[in-house]
C-alpha positions as CSV (number, residue, x, y, z in Angstrom):
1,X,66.7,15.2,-25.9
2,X,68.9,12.5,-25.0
3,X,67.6,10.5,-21.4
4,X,68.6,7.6,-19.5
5,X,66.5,5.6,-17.3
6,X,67.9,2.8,-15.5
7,X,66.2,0.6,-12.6
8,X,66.5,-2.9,-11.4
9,X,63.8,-5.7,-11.8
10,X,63.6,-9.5,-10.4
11,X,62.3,-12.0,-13.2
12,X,61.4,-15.7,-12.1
13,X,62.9,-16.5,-15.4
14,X,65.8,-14.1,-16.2
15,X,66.7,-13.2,-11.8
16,X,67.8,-10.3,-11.2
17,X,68.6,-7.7,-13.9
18,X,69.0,-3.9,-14.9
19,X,66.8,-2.2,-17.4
20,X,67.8,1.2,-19.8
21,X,66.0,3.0,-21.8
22,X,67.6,5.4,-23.5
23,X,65.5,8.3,-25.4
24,X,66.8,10.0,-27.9
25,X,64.2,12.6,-29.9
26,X,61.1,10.7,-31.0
27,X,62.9,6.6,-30.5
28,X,63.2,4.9,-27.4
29,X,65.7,1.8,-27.0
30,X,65.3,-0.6,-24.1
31,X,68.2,-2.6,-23.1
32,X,68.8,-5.1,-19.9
33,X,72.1,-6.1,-18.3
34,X,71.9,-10.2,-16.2
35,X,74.9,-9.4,-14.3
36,X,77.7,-6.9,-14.0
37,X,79.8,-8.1,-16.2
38,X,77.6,-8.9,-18.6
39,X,77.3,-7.2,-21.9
40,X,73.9,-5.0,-22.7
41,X,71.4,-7.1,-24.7
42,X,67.9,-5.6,-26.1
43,X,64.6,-6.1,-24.1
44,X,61.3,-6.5,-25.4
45,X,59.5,-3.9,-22.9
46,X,56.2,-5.1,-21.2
47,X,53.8,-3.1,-19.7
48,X,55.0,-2.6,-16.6
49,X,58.5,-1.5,-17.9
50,X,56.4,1.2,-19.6
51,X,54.5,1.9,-16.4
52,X,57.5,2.1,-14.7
53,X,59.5,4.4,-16.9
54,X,56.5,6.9,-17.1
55,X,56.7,7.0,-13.4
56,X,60.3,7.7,-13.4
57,X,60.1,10.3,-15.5
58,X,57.1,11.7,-13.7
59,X,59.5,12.0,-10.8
60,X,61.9,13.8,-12.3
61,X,59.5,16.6,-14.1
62,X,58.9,18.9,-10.5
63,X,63.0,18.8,-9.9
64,X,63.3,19.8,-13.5
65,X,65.5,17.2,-14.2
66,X,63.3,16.6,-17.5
67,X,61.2,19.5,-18.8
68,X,56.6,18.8,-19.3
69,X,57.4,18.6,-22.8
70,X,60.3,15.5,-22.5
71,X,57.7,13.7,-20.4
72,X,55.1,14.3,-22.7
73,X,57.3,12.7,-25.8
74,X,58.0,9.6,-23.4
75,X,53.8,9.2,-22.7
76,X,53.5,10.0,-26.2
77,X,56.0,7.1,-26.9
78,X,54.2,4.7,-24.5
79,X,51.2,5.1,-26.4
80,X,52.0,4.3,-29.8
81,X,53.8,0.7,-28.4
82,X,50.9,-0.3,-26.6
83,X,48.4,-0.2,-29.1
């Protein structure tokens, strides 16, 4: 399983900037771009980038897009960070 999620966020701190997470398998890496032009730097998730990937992919679960089993992986993943 190889999926992309990608949204756009608004920090006080950083302004305006795009997360990724890419999944592949069982490992998850999270990546933000400042500006367009900018290169792709890691990001330390928080819990609402968690909340908001697992809503993402919940979306995507009845158009099939991702199958029960994918978003249980990504929950599954979401778990083990935030303990």
């Amino acid at each position: 399983m190889t999926k992309e999620f990608n949204w756009w966020i608004r920090d006080p701190a950083l302004g305006k900037c795009q997360i990724s997470a890419a999944i592949y398998g069982s490992s998850i890496k999270w990546e933000r771009q400042e500006g367009r032009f900018t290169s792709w730097v890691p990001h330390a998730p928080t819990r609402d980038d968690w909340d908001r990937l697992l809503a993402e992919a919940e979306t995507r679960v009845p158009r099939r897009l991702i199958s029960p089993k994918q978003f249980a992986e990504i929950a599954h993943l979401r778990e083990q960070a935030l303990q």
